[in-house]
LOMI-209789 format. One line per 5 residues: number of its first residue (from 0); their letters; for each residue y, z, x of C-alpha. Coordinates in nm, 3 decimals. Example, Ala and Ser with C-alpha at 12.3 -4.5 7.8 and 13.67 -1.06 7.14 Angstrom:
BEGIN
0> as> -0.450,0.780,1.230; -0.106,0.714,1.367
END
This chain:
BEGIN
0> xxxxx> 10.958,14.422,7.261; 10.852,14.150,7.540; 11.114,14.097,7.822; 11.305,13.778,7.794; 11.282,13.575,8.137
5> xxxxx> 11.429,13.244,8.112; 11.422,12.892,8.331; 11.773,12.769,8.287; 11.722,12.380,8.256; 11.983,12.111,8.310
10> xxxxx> 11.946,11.755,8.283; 12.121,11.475,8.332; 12.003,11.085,8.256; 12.056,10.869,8.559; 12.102,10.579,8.300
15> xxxxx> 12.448,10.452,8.180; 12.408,10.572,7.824; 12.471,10.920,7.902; 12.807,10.918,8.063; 12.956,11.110,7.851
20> xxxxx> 12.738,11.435,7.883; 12.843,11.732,8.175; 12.753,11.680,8.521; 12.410,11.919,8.647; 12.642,12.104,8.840
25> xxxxx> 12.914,12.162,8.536; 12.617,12.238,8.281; 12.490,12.489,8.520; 12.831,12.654,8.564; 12.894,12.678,8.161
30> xxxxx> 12.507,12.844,8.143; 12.594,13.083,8.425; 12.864,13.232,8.277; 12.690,13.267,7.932; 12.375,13.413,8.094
35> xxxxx> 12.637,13.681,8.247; 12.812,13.722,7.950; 12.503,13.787,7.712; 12.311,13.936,7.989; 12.047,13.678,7.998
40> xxxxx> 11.774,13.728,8.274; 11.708,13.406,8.488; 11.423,13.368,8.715; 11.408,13.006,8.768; 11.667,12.719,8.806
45> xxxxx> 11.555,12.404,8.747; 11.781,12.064,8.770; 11.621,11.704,8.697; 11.813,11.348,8.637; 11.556,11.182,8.441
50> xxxxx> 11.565,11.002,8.104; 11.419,11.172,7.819; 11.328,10.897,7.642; 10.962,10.903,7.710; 10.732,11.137,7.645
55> xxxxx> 10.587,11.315,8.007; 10.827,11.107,8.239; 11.012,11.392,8.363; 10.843,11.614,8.693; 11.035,11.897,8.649
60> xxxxx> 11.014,11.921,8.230; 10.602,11.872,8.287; 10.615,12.200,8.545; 10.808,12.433,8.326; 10.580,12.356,7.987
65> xxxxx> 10.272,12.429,8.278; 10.500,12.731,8.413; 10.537,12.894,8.060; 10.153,12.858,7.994; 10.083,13.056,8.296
70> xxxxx> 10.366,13.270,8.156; 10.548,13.270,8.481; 10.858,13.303,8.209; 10.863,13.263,7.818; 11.221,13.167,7.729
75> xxxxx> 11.477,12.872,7.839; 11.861,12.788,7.886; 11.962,12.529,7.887; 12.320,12.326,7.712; 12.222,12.144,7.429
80> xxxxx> 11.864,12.070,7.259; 11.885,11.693,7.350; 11.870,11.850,7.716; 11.527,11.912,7.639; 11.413,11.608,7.450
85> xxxxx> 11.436,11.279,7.331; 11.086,11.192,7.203; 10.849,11.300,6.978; 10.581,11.435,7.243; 10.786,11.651,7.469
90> xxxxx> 10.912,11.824,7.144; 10.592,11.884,7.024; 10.511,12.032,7.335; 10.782,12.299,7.309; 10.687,12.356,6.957
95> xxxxx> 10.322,12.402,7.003; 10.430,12.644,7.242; 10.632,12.834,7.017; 10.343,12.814,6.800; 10.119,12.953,7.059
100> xxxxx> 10.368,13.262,7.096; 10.468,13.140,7.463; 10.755,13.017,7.431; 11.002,13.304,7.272; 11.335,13.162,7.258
105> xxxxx> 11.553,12.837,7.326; 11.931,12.948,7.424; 12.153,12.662,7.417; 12.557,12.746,7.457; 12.610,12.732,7.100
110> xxxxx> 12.253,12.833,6.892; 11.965,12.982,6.944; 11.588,12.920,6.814; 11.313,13.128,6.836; 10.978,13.115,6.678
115> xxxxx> 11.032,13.158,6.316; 11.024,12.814,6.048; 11.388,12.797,5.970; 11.498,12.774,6.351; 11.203,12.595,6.465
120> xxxxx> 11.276,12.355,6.176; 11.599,12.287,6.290; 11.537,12.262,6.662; 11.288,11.967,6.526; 11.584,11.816,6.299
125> xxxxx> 11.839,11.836,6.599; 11.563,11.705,6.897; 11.497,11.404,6.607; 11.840,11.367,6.558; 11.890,11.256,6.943
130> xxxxx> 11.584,11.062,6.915; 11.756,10.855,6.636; 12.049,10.792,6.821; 11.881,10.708,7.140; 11.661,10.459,6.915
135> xxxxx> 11.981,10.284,6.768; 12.144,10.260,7.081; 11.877,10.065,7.246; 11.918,9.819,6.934; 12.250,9.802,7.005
140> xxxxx> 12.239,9.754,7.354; 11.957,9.470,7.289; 12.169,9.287,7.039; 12.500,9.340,7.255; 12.326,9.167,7.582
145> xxxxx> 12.187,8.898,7.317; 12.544,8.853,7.180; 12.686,8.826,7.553; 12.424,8.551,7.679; 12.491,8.359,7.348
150> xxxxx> 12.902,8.355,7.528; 12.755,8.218,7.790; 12.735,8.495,8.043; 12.431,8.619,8.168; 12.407,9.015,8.179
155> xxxxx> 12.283,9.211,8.511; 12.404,9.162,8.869; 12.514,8.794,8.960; 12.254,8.567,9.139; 12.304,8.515,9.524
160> xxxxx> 12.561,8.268,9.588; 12.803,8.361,9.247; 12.967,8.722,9.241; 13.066,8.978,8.939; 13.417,8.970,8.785
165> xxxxx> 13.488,9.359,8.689; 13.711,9.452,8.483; 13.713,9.807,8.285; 13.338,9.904,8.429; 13.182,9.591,8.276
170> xxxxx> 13.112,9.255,8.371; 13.401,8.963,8.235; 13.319,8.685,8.408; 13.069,8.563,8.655; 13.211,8.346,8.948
175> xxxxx> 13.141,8.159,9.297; 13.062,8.332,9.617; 13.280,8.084,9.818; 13.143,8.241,10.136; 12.756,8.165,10.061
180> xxxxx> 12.771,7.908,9.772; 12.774,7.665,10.016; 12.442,7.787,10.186; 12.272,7.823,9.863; 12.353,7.466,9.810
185> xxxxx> 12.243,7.292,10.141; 11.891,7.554,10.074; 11.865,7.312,9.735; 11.941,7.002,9.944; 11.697,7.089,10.211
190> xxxxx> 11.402,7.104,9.999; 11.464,6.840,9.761; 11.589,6.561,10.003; 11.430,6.675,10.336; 11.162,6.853,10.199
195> xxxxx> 11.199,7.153,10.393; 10.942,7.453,10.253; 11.027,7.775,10.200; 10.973,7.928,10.553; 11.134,7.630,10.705
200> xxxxx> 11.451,7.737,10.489; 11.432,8.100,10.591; 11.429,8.004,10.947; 11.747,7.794,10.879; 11.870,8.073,10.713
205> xxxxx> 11.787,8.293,10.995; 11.916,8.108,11.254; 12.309,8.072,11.139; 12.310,8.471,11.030; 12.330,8.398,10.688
210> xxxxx> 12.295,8.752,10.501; 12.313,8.897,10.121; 12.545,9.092,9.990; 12.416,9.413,10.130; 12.437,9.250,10.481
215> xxxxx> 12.050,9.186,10.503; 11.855,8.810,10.591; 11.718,8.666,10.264; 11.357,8.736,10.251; 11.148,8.459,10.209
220> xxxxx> 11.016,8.578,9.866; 11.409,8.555,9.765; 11.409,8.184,9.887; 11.168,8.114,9.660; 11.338,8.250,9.366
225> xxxxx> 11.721,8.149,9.476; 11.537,7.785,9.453; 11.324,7.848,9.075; 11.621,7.978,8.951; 11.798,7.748,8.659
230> xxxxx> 12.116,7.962,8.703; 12.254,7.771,8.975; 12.266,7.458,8.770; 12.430,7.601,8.464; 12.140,7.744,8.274
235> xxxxx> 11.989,8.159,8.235; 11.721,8.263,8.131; 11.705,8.611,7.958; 11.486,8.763,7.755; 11.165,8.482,7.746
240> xxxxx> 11.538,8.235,7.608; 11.742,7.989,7.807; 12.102,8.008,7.767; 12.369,7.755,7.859; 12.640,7.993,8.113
245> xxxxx> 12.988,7.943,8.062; 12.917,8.009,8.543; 12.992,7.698,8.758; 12.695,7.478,8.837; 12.654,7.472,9.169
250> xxxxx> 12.397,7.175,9.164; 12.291,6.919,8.925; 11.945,6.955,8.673; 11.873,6.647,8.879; 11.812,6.818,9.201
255> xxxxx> 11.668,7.103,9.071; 11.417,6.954,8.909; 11.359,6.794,9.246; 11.327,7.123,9.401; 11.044,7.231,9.131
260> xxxxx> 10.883,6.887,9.212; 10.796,6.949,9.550; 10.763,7.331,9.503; 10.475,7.271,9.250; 10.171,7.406,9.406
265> xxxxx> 9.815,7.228,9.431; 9.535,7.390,9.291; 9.326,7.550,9.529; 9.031,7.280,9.640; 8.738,7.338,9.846
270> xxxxx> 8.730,6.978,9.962; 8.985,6.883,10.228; 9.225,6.604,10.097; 9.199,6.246,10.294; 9.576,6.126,10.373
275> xxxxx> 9.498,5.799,10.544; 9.846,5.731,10.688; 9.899,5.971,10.896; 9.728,5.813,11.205; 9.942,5.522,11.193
280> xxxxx> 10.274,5.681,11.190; 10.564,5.886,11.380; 10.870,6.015,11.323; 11.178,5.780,11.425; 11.418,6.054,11.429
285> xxxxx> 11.261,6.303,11.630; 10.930,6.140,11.780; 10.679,6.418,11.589; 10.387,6.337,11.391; 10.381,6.270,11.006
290> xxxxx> 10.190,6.444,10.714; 10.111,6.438,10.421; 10.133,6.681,10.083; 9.965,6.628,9.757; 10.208,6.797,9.480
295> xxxxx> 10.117,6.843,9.093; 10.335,6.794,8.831; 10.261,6.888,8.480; 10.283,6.716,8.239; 10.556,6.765,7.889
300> xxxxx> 10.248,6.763,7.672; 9.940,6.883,7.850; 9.801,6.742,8.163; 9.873,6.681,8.520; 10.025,6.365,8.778
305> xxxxx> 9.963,6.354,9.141; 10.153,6.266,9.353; 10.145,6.241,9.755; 10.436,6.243,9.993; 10.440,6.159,10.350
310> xxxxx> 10.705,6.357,10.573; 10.785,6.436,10.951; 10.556,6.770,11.065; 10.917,6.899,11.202; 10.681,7.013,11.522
315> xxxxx> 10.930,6.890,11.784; 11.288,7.006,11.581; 11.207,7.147,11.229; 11.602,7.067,11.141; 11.458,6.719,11.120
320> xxxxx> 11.631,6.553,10.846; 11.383,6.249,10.776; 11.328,6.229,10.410; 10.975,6.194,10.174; 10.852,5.868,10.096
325> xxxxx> 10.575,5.836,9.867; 10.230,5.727,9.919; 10.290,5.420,9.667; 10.647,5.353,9.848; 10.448,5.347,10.236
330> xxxxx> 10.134,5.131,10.108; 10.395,4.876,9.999; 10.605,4.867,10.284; 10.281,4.817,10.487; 10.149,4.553,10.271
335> xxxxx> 10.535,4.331,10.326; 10.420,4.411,10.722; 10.049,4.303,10.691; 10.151,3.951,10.844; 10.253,4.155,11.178
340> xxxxx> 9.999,4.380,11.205; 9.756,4.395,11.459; 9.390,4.496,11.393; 9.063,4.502,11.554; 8.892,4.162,11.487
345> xxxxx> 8.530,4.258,11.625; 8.514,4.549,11.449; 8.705,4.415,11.124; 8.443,4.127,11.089; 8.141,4.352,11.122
350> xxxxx> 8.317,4.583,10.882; 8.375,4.297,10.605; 8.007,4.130,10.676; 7.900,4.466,10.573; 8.101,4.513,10.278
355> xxxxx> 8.007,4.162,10.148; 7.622,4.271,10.158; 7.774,4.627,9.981; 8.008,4.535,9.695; 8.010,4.235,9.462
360> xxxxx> 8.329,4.322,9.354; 8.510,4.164,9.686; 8.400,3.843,9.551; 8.685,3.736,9.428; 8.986,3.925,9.643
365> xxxxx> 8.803,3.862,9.997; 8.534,3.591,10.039; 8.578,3.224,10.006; 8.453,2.889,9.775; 8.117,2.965,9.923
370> xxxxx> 8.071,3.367,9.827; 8.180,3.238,9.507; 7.937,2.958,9.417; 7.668,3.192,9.490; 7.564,3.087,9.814
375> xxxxx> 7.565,3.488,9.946; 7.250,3.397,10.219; 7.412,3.100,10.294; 7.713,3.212,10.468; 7.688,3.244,10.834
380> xxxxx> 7.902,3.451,11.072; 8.053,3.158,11.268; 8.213,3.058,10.947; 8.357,3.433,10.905; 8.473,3.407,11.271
385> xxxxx> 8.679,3.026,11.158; 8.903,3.254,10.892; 8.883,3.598,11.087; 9.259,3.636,11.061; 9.284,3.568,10.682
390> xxxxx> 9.009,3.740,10.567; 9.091,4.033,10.805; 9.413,4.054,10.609; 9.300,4.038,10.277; 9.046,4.267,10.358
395> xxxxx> 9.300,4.542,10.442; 9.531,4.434,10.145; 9.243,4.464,9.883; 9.185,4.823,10.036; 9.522,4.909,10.027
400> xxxxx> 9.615,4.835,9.690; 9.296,4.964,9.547; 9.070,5.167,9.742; 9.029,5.540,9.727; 9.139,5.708,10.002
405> xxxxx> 8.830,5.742,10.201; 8.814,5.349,10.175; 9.188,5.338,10.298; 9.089,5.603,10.558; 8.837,5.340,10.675
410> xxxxx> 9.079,5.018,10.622; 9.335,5.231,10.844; 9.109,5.283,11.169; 9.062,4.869,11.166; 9.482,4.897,11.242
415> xxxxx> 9.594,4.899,11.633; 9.958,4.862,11.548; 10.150,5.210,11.463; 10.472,5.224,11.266; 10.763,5.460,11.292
420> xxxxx> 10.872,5.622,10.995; 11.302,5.649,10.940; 11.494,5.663,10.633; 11.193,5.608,10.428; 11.150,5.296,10.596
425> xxxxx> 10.874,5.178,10.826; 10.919,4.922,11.055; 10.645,4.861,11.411; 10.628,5.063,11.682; 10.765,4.843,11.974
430> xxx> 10.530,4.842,12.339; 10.198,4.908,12.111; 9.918,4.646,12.136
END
């Protein structure tokens, strides 16, 4: 009769739906004393906490099917037959090995099964049954976290800034961090009324200590989901469904949908936007240089807007708190100031003489009686030179209000004065000629 050498196997699920099964350590204390008791012969000890759920996800299960092909031993122990499996495939395994005459006997505390149909039968019918009940409770567990976001509370580890109310090992009630709501708030306010981006926040961020709960600074890939995520203005979202949270808001919709506005990326473009402002303007609150941003929004029912925002660079203090104004809300401002502005009149006449002998369609916004009767040849430049200022100025308004940018990047460089930009307002920049 072949020797009996057995691995003794214990297993333990790191997961939360198998609390109620022996420790490792107490599994491999009961199959001590049996193996001493019946005089079982163990050659190998092997301990795993793993899942069994899927098939060939366990290390240590893998190496002892490999170990009893090379017959290093031909028998385990281990405490129950769900020990061994949960799934279809790894119990085929062990049966195929039976099959194959490899695989002797299964000792468990309270049954045995060796290779005959009867046992082998019922190793399949207990190994299934486990199977079943692992199957149901994930259906369970699926419709209890449905039935607990339809209360209103959204399942998992609160979101930075709200914390988790405990009571009886599971989650009652989700409430505010008092100690960084506040931060998580100003991060919202930063980017939606300053504009601040997402590394500009993290330096912020950074700078005052702020940390997570673990006690580490908020990576910048965090920033970017604290500020996507609807949670923080009421809302979850949980399995591919938003749910309305029974949680505090601590913002409104309003100003996170702000946020999303000026997080929205641009499509990736080989040609370099034009931003024709930017040479005319500075920052009143800290002196730096302004820019501009093109941002995307799509659309409820297919398509995009664009839309382009002129800020402060934040080169000289990026704490700078000067808002966004719009491209539309700048050219009008400009246009109220076109009666102050101070321009280039050799250059501006040369440029509209040109534009006269380019484009038709100035007839009507920029020339005079003469242009219109037809009298093109006729016109001479002295009489340009009488109306300089006028035309000058309805030159530049006509380009404002409806050229492209490359025409309002040309309209722009006829400008000497510069303007500063504070508040969303621009007013002239005092001492420039």
């Amino acid at each position: 009769m072949t020797e009996l050498k057995y691995c003794l196997y214990a297993r333990k699920s790191s997961e939360s739906d198998e609390r109620q099964t022996m420790s490792i350590d107490s599994q491999i204390r009961e199959m001590l004393t049996l193996a001493e008791r019946e005089g079982i012969n163990i050659v190998e000890t092997k301990r795993e906490s793993h899942s069994a759920k899927a098939s060939g996800a366990r290390p240590l299960f893998v190496e002892i099917l490999r170990e009893i092909r090379e017959e290093k031993y031909n028998a385990i122990l281990t405490w129950a037959p769900d020990r061994l499996s949960r799934n279809a495939g790894d119990l085929g395994s062990l049966v195929d090995l039976m099959d194959q005459g490899k695989l002797l006997k299964i000792q468990t505390y309270s049954q045995s099964f060796t290779n005959s149909p009867n046992e082998k039968f019922l190793l399949m019918i207990l190994c299934s049954q486990a199977k079943l009940e692992n199957d149901n409770r994930g259906v369970n567990v699926k419709r209890g976290l449905k039935a607990k976001c339809e209360m209103g509370i959204r399942p998992g580890l609160a979101p930075l800034g709200y914390l988790n109310l405990i009571k009886n090992d599971r989650i009652r009630e989700i409430i505010v961090d008092d100690q960084r709501a506040p931060f998580i708030i100003q991060m919202f306010e930063r980017a939606a009324h300053q504009g601040h981006s997402g590394r500009m926040i993290k330096r912020w961020l950074d700078k005052i200590g702020f940390t997570t709960r673990s006690g580490k600074p908020l990576a910048l890939s965090k920033v970017f989901t604290v500020l996507k995520n609807p949670f923080y203005y009421g809302e979850f979202e949980f399995g591919g469904q938003l749910y309305k949270g029974t949680h505090k808001p601590l913002i409104t919709k309003e100003l996170f949908l702000e946020v999303q506005r000026h997080l929205a990326t641009t499509p990736k473009d080989w040609k370099k936007n034009t931003f024709p402002f930017k040479s005319i303007c500075v920052c009143g609150k800290c002196g730096a240089s302004v820019t501009a941003e093109e941002r995307i929004k799509k659309l409820k029912y297919g398509g995009m807007t664009k839309y382009v925002y002129y800020h402060c660079t934040r080169s000289v203090d990026y704490e700078c708190d000067e808002p966004y104004i719009t491209e539309q809300e700048l050219i009008s401002q400009l246009l109220a100031q076109l009666p102050k502005i101070k321009f280039n009149k050799t250059k501006i006449t040369k440029t509209i003489k040109a534009e006269i002998e380019r484009f038709h369609r100035l007839r009507s916004e920029v020339l005079h009686q003469e242009y219109l009767s037809g009298n093109l040849a006729e016109i001479e430049m002295s009489a340009v030179k009488t109306d300089d200022e006028v035309m000058a100025r309805d030159y530049l308004e006509h380009m404002l209000k409806t050229g492209s940018p490359e025409d309002r990047q040309e309209a722009i460089g006829l400008i000497k004065s510069k303007f500063v930009l504070s508040d969303k307002k621009i007013n002239l920049l005092r001492g420039v000629s």
